[in-house]
C-alpha positions in Angstrom: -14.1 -21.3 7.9 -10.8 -19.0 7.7 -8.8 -18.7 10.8 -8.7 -15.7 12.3 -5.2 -14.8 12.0 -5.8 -15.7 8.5 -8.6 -13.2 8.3 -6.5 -10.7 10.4 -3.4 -11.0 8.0 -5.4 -10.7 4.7 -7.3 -7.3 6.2 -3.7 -6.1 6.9 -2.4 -6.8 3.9 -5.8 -5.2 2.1 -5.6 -1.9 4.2 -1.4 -1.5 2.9 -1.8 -2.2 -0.8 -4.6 0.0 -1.2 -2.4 2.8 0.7 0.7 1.6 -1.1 -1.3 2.0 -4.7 -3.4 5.1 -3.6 -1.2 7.1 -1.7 2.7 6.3 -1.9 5.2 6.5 -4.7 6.8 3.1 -3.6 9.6 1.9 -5.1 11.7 3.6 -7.7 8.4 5.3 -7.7 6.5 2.8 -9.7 2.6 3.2 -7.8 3.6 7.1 -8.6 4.0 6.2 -12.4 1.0 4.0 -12.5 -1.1 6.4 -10.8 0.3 9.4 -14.0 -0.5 6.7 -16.6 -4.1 5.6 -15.9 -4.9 9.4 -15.4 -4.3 11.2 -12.4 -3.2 14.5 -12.6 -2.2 17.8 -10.1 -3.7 20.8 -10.0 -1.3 24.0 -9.4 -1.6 23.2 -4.9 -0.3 19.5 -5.8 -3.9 17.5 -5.2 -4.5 14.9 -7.3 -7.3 14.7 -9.4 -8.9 11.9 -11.8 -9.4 12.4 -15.4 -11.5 9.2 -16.0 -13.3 6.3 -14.5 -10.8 3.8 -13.6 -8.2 6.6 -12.1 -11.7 7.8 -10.1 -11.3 4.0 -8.7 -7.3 4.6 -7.7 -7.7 7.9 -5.9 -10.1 6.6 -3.8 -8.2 4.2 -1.1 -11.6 3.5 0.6 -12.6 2.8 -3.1 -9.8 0.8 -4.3 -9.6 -1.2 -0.7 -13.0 -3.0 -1.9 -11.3 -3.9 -4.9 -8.3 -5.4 -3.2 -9.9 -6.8 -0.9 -12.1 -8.7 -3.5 -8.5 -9.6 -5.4 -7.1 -10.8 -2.2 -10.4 -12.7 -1.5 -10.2 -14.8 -4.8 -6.7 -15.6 -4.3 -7.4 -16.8 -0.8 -10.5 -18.9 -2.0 -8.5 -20.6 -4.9 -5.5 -21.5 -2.8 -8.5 -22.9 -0.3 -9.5 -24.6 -3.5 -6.0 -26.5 -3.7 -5.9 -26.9 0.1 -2.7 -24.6 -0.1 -4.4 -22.2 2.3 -1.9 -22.1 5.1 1.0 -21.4 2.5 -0.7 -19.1 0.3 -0.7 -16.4 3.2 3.1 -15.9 2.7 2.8 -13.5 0.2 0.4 -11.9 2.2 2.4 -11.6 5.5 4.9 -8.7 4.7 2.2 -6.3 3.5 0.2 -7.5 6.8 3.3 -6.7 9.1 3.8 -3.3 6.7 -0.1 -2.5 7.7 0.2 -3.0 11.4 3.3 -0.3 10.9 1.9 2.1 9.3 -1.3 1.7 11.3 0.6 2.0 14.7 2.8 5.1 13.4 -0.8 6.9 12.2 -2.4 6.2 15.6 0.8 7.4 17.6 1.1 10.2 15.5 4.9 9.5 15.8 
């Protein structure tokens, strides 16, 4: 059974990356480039819009968030798989603490 803090940080860290790759430019603006070159485009009022399958996938963060999540969850079961659980959630913690942020600031409205 995962621990619940395990669980909490992994749903965290889920909820950011698929803002991060949906939404945000990111660094140096590289989720902004990947977004242009799998195929999403602006119309002339700056709304992105897909121009095939997988970009449908992208645009979508309540799409792409199962996705993650089901990338994260493979990770998590093969580091349970080499009983490296506990430090396979590092990577994981920053985007977790990240998620928590950006949820807070979207519920404060600040």
């Amino acid at each position: 059974m995962i621990p619940l803090e395990h669980f909490l940080i992994a749903a965290l860290a889920v909820y950011r990356l698929s803002l991060l790759i949906s939404k945000e430019a990111g660094w140096f603006d590289m989720f902004g480039k990947f977004r242009s070159r799998i195929g999403i485009k602006f119309d002339q009022y700056s709304n992105p819009y897909p121009t095939n399958q997988f970009s449908e996938m992208v645009i979508c963060p309540f799409c792409l968030s199962v996705n993650v999540a089901i990338c994260v969850t493979i990770y998590l079961l093969i580091a349970w798989l080499l009983k490296v659980e506990a430090i396979a959630m590092y990577p994981l913690i920053p985007f977790a603490l990240s998620g928590l942020s950006v949820f807070m600031f979207k519920w404060t409205g600040v």
